[in-house]
N, C-alpha and C positions, 0 to 999 in steps of 0.2 A: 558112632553109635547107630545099629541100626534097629527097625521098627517093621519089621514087614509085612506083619499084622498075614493075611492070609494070602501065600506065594501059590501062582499057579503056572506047576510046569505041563508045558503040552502035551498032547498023546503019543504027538508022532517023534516026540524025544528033541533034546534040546536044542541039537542040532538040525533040526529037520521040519522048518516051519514050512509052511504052503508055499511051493511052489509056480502053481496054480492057479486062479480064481476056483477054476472045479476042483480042488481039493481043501479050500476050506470050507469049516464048518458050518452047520447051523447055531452051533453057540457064537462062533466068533464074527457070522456075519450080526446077529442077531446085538454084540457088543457092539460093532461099529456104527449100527443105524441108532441104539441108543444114543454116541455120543456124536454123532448127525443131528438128531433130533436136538441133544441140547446145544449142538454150537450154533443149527439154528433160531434158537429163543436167544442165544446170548446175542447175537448179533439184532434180533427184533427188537431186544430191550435197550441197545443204542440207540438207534435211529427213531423208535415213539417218537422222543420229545421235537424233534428237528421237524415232524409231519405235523407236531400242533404248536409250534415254537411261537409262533405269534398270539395264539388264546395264552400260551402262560405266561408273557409278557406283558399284555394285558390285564391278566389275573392278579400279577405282581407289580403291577404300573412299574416297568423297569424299561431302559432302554435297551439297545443293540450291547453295550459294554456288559452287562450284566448277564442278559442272555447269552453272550457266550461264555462267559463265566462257568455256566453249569453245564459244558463240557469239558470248557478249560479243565476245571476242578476234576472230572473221572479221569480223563488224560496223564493228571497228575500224579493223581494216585494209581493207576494203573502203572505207571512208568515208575514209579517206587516201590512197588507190591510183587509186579513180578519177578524179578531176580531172584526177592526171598523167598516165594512161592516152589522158583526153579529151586534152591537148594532145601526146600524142605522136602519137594519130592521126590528131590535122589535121593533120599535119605528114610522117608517116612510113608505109611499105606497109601500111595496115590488114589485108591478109588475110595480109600473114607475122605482124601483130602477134598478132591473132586465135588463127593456127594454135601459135606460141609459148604463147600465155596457157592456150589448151584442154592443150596437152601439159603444162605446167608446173602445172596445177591435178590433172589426174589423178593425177602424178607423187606430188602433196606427200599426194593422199587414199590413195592407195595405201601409201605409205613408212609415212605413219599408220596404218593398221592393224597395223602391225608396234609398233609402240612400246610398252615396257610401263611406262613412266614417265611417270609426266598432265604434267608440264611441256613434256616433250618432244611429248607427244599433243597440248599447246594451241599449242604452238609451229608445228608442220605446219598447225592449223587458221588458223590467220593467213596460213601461204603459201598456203592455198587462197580465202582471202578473198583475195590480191592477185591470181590467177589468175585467179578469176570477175572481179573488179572490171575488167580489162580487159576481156574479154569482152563483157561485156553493157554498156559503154560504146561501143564500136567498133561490134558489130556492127548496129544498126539503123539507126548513120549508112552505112551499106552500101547496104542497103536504100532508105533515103532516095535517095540518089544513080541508085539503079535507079530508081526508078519514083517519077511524077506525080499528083499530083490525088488523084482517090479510089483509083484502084488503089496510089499506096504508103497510103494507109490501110488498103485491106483487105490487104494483107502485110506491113505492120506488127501490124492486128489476128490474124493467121494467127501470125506471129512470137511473140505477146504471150500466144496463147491457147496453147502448150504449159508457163505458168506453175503452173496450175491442174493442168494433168493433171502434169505434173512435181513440184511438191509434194504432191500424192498417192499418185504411183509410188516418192517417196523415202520416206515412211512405210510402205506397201508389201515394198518392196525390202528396207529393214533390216532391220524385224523377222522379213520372211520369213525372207530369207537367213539370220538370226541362229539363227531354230529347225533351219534346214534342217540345217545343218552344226555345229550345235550350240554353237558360238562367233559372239560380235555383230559380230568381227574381218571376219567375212566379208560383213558387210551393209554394208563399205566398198572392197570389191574387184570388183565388178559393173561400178559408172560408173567406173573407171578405164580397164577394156578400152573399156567404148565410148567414153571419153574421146580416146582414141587413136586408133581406127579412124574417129572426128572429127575429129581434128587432121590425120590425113591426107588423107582429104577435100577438108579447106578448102586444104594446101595444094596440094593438084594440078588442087583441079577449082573453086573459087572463083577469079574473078577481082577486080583490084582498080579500082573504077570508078571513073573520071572525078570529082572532087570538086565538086556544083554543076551537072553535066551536064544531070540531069533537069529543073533552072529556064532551063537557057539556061545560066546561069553558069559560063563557062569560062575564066574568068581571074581565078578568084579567090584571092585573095593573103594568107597568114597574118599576122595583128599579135601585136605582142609580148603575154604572157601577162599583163603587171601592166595593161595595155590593156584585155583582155577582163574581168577582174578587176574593174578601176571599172567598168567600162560594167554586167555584172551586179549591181554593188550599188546603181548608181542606176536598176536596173528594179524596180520596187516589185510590179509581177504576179509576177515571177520569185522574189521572194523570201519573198511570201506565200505560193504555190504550195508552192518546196519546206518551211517551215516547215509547211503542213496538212500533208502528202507525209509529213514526218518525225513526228508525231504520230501521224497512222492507222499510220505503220510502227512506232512504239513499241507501239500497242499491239496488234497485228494478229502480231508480231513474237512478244511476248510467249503469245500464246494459243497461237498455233501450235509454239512450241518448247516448252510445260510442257501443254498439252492432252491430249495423246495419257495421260503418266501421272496428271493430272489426272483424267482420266475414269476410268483403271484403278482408282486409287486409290476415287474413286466409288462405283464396282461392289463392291469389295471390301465397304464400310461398307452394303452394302444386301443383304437377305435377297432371298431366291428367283432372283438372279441366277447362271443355268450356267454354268458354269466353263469352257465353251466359249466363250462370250459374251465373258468376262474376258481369256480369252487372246487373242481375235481383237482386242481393242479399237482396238489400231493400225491394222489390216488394216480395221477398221469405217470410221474416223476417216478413212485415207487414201482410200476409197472415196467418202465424204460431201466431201471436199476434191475431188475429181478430176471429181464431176456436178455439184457448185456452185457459183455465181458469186462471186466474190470477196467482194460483200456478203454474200452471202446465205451462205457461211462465216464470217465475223465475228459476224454477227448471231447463225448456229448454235451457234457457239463460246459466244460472249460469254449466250447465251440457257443453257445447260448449266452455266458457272461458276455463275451467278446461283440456281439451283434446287440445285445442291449446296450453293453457299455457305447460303442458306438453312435445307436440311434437316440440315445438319453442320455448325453453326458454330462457328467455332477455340475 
């Protein structure tokens, strides 16, 4: 059953996407920095809580098991949510689903700052994991469908690269916000308005493209989901892939959400360290996240446990 709600074939014919960089548009560059802009709030609204993780720990007298709890929990649900995400929008207007998912994840991190019960605080963080999981499943089959060849690589790479600066504006952002106004409540009400003023966006000024257009492929036809199902488990590339995919993300996952107090903690156990130093540690942390490369974060990360673990060991 399909739902396409409003198709949009390109100018230069179905066959004939850009080339180029100098041959695409101003409408279609003008799509792409929209969903720039939102896959960078989606990635800020991860990483807040890890730049104030310690003031909500304290707000919720919880330990370290509980604390990661309310990632565990979006992880969860993200990794549940996307699949059916992916097969609703082969199927259904990707940029109403989009514009739903963005409104629907602001919604839950906003309500969440309000909560003064951690059940009900991990609970919202799960609605916020099935918010993003739509999102960043739909939106770079968008993109795909815009553009050919090397140009949807470099706006996939353009798409992909507000990851980094996004995971460091959300370390950033929290613990700013958290000092600014004195409460860490506030370091989750920032990506909500631009949550919003994103959702709107996408839905007035996104269109929803042609499925396939960019290859030629304009008659392509959905198969049943238990179909696609075997067919991905008898690709043995594909399952290697995400099985590496999910390891680098266990531990890449794990650095980055206990790292920031990690390090604080660090500081603390070492002489001659300014107390200016100790406070900014997040704002340090998210700044080294935001000019390095994905490696070369991991490595950094991974290269600072190792020297603490060392000179303080349990």
């Amino acid at each position: 059953m399909e739902n396409e709600g409003e198709i949009v074939r390109s100018s230069r014919g179905n066959n004939d996407s850009a080339q180029t960089l100098t041959e695409v548009t101003i409408r279609e560059w003008i799509m792409v920095l929209i969903l720039w802009f939102l896959n960078l709030i989606n990635y800020m609204d991860r990483f807040t809580i890890a730049g104030m993780l310690e003031d909500i720990q304290s707000y919720f007298k919880i330990q370290n098991d509980k604390g990661g709890l309310l990632q565990t929990g979006f992880i969860f649900s993200y990794m549940i949510f996307a699949p059916v995400f992916g097969y609703l929008g082969d199927r259904y207007n990707r940029k109403n689903i989009l514009a739903i998912s963005v409104l629907f994840w602001s919604l839950a991190t906003l309500v969440g700052s309000f909560m003064q019960n951690y059940w009900l605080f991990l609970l919202l963080r799960f609605f916020v994991g099935i918010g993003e999981a739509s999102y960043s499943t739909v939106a770079p089959t968008i993109i795909s469908d815009v553009f050919a060849l090397d140009v949807r690589s470099y706006m996939l790479a353009l798409f992909y690269f507000a990851i980094p600066i996004g995971c460091g504006s959300g370390y950033i952002v929290g613990s700013e916000m958290a000092k600014l106004f004195g409460a860490w409540q506030w370091g989750l009400r920032l990506t909500p308005i631009l949550g919003v003023f994103g959702a709107i966006l996408s839905f007035f000024v996104l269109k929803n493209p042609e499925r396939g257009a960019s290859d030629g492929n304009i008659h392509i036809s959905t198969t049943p989901w238990t179909k696609d199902l075997k067919n991905l488990l008898r690709n043995r590339s594909f399952l290697l892939t995400t099985a590496a995919a999910t390891c680098v993300s266990f531990v890449a996952g794990v650095l980055t959400w206990w790292g920031p107090k990690y390090l604080k903690l660090g500081f603390d156990l070492q002489s001659g360290v300014s107390k200016n130093i100790k406070e900014r540690s997040t704002f340090i942390f998210g700044v080294i996240t935001m000019i390095a490369d994905q490696n070369l974060q991991e490595w950094t990360l991974l290269s600072v446990v190792l020297v603490f673990s060392y000179q303080y060991p349990p």
